[in-house]
N, C-alpha and C positions, 0 to 999 in steps of 0.2 A: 433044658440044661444050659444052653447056650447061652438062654437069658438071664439066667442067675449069674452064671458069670460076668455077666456084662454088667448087671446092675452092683455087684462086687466089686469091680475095675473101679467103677464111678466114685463109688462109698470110699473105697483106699485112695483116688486123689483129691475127693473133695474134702476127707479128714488131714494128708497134707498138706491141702494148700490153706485151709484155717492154722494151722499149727505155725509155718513157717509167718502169716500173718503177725499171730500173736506175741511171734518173737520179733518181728519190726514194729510192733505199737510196741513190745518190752523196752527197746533198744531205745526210740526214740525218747520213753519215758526219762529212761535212764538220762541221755543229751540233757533233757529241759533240766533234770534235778539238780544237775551238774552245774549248767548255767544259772540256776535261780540262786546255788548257794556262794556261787561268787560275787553276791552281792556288786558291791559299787567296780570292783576289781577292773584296769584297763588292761586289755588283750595287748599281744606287739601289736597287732592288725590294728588297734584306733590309735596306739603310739605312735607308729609310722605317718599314719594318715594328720596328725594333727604334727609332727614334727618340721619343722624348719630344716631342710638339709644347706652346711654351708656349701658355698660355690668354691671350687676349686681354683687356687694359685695360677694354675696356667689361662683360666677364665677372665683374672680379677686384673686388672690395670692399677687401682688407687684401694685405698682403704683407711680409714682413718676409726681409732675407739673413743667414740665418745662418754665423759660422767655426766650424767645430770643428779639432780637434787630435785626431787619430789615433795615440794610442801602443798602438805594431805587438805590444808583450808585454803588453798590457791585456785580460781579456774575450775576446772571439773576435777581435779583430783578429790574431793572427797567421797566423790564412789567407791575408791579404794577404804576409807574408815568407815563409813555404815554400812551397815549397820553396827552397832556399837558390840551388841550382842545378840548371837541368832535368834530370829525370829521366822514370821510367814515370809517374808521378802526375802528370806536369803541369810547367807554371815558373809562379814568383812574377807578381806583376802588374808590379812593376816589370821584369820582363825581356818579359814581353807589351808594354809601353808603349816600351820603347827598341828592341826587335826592329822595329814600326807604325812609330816616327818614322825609324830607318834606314833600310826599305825605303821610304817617301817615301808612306806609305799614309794618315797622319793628321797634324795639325798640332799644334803646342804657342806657347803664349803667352806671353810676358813675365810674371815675377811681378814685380806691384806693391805691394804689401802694402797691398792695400783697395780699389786703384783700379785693379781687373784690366780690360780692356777685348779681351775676344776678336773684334777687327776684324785686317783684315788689316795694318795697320797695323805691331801690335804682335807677329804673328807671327817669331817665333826662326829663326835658323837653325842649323839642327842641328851642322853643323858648327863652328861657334864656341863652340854652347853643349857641344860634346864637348870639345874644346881647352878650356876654360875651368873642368871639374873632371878636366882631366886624363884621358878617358878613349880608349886606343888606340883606330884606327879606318882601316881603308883603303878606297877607290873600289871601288863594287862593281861588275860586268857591267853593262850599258845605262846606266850614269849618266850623263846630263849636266847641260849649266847647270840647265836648267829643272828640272829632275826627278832630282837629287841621289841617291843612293843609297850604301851604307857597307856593309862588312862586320865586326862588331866580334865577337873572341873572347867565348867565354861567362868563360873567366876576366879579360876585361876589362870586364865589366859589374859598377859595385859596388852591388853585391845586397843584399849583408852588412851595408852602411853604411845603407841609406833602413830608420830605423827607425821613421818616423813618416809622416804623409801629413796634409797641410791640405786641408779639403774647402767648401765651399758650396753650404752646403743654403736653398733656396728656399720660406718655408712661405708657402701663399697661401691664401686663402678665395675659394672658386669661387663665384659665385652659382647655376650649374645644376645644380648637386649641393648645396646647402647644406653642403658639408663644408670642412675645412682639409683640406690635401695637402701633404706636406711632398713633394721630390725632390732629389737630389742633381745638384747644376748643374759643376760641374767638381772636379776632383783637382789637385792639386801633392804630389810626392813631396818630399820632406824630407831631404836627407846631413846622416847623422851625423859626420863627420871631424877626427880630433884631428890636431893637428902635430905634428914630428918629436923634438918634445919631451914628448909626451907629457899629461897634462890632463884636463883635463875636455871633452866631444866639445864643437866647435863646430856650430851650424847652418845648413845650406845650401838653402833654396829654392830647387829647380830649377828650373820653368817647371810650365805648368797646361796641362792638355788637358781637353777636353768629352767627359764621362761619353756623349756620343750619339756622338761621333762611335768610342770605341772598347768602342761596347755590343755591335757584332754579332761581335766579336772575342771580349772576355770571357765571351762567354755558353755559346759551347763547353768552358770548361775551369771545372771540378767543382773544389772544395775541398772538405778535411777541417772540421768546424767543431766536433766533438764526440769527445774523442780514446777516451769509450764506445763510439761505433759508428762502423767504420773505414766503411761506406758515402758516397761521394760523392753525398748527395745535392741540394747546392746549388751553382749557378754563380755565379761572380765579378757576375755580374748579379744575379741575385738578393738576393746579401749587399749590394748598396748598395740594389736596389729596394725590398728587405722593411725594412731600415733595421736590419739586424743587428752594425753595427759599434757597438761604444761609442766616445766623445770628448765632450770635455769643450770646451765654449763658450767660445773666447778673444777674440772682437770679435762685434759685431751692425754693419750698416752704418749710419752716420752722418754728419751735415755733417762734422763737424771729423776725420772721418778715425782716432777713438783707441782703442786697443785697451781693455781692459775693465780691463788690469791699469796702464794709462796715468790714467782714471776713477777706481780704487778702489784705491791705493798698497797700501793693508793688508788683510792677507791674509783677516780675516775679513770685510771688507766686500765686497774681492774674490769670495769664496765666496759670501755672501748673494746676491750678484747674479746669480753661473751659477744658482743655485738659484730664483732669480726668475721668471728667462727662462725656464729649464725649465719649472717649473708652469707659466707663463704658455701655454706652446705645446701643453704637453700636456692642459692643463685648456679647451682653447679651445673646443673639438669641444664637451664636455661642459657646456658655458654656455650654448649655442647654442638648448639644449630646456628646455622647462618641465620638470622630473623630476616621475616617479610618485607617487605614494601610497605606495608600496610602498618607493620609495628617500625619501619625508620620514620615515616611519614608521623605518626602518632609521637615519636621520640621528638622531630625538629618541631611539631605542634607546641609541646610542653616546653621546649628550651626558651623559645621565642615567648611565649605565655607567661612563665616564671620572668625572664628579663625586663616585661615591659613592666611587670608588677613589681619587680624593683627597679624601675626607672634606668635601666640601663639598654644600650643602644647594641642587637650584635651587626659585628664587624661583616664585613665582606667576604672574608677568606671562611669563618665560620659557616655564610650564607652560603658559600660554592660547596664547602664541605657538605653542608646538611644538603643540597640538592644534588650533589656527584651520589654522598650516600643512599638519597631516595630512591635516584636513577637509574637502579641496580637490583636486581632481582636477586632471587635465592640461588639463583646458577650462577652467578656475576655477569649477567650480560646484559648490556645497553638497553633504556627505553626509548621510546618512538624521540621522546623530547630531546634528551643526550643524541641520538640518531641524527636529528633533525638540524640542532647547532652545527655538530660534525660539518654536514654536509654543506649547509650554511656556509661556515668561515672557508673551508675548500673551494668554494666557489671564485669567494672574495679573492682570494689564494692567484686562483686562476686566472681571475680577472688581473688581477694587476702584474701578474709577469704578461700579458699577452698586452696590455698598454704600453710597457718596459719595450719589449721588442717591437713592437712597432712602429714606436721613437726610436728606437733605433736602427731602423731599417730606414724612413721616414725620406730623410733628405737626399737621399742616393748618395754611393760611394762611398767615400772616406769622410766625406765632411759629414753626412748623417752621423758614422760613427764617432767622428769628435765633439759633433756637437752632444750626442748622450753623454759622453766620458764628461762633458764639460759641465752638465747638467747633476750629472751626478756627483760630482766634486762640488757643486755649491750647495 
């Protein structure tokens, strides 16, 4: 009897503990279903992970906004237009950014030329700003009011047209890192579009979106950037994070709102000025340090180098300079050499008040003494 019981006990926990099983492979099922049908969808968790947090006001010392102007056949920028139209390799970035705004995944913002302001405010809506360059577009599955949604042919995307892209980049000086960091703060793609007459293209500023908010999209699709080696080894993130695009500086931000070529009418003072700014940002970092011995030494190398190759002779006061400069270390303290003069001319010093006094000590009495005063008077 005992053992009927017992082998009873068994049966009701091993029916249990299959049961409670079957509802943890149900449960888990359920997880994976959940995740497969969120398709491409980004979690906060890969938001967070791919977002830029800005550094805080009390961190920051300097900060400057800078415009640049993206021409897409310059340098490596044409990663950004190919592909022309999606294929195996990937799509353009412009068809990633109007796919995100269709499906109601990411936002876009009024462009203001200078006085951008990414509040909800000033947030676009898609739809108007489709209609308003023209581009076909119909209601797609689950849209509604709130949560908008579009379906647009890939031959109605103009790919072909956005030959340019405005960007603003952020250069700040961090106090917890002693460095400058530049980052790229939003994009505005650019239509090129002539009329039906034909011309010279006109310019269309579409609207801006926040490089954070369509970082964890961009970062899956590779571009070509070196048409040596067909390897895709860098993402649409990467090429704004490593700062591998070239453009050229057309406004810094300011009270009066003016763009650089609004400031400098003529074209060579125009130029001196992006050339300004540029040193200015890239030589920043490099100011920040006392330099070596080794980079003054290399400095007076090339003064001297450059002068004899323009036939020009440097001066003495130069020479002292550039050797006082060498002779200085990154703590400002004396080399053996400087050491060594010092001690040098001290000597000299020395030597000639103990001649001094000894002429005048010399002839005993008073007449020693006159005879110095008299010595020294001629």
């Amino acid at each position: 009897m005992k053992t009927l019981k017992f082998i009873a006990a068994l049966l009701i926990v091993a029916l249990a503990t299959s049961t409670a099983s079957a509802q943890v492979v149900k449960k888990e099922g359920n997880e994976r279903k959940k995740k497969d049908e969120s398709g491409v969808n980004i979690t906060d968790r890969q938001q967070s992970f791919y977002e830029v947090k800005q550094a805080s006001d009390a961190d920051l010392q300097w900060m400057k906004v800078i415009y640049r102007q993206l021409d897409l056949t310059q340098g490596k920028n044409p990663a950004l237009y190919y592909p022309e139209e999606p294929n195996e390799d990937g799509q353009s970035l412009f068809f990633i950014i109007m796919r995100l705004l269709a499906n109601d995944q990411i936002s876009a913002y009024e462009y203001l030329d200078g006085r951008e302001m990414f509040t909800e405010e000033y947030k676009i809506k898609v739809a108007e700003m489709l209609d308003r360059f023209h581009v076909m577009y119909t209601e797609a599955k689950g849209s509604n009011e709130k949560h908008p949604k579009y379906e647009i042919e890939d031959a109605d995307i103009p790919g072909n047209e956005i030959l340019s892209y405005y960007v603003i980049e952020r250069w700040e000086f961090d106090t917890r890192s002693n460095q400058m960091k530049s980052r790229v703060e939003a994009l505005c793609p650019v239509l090129h579009r002539t009329d039906e007459f034909g011309g010279e293209a006109i310019k269309y500023p579409m609207f801006w979106v926040k490089l954070n908010e369509i970082r964890p999209y961009i970062a899956n699709q590779y571009v070509f950037t070196d048409d040596d080696n067909n390897l895709s080894r860098y993402s649409l993130d990467d090429f704004f994070k490593l700062g591998m695009y070239t453009g050229e500086i057309y406004k810094t931000k300011n009270l009066r709102n003016l763009s650089l070529r609004q400031q400098y009418p003529e074209d060579e003072a125009y130029k001196m000025a992006q050339d300004s700014i540029e040193n200015r940002l890239q030589a920043f970092n490099k100011d920040l340090w006392v330099p070596t011995r080794e980079e003054l030494q290399a400095r007076a190398k090339a003064v001297k180098e450059k002068a004899s190759e323009d036939g020009e002779e440097v001066s003495s006061n130069e020479e002292e300079q550039q050797e006082e400069s060498v002779g200085t270390t990154k703590r400002g303290a004396k080399t053996k050499e400087k050491v060594e003069k010092q001690r040098k001319r001290e000597t000299r010093i020395k030597q000639r008040k103990a001649k001094i006094k000894s002429k005048s000590s010399g002839g005993g009495g008073g007449g020693g003494a006159v005879k110095s005063v008299r010595n020294r008077k001629k």
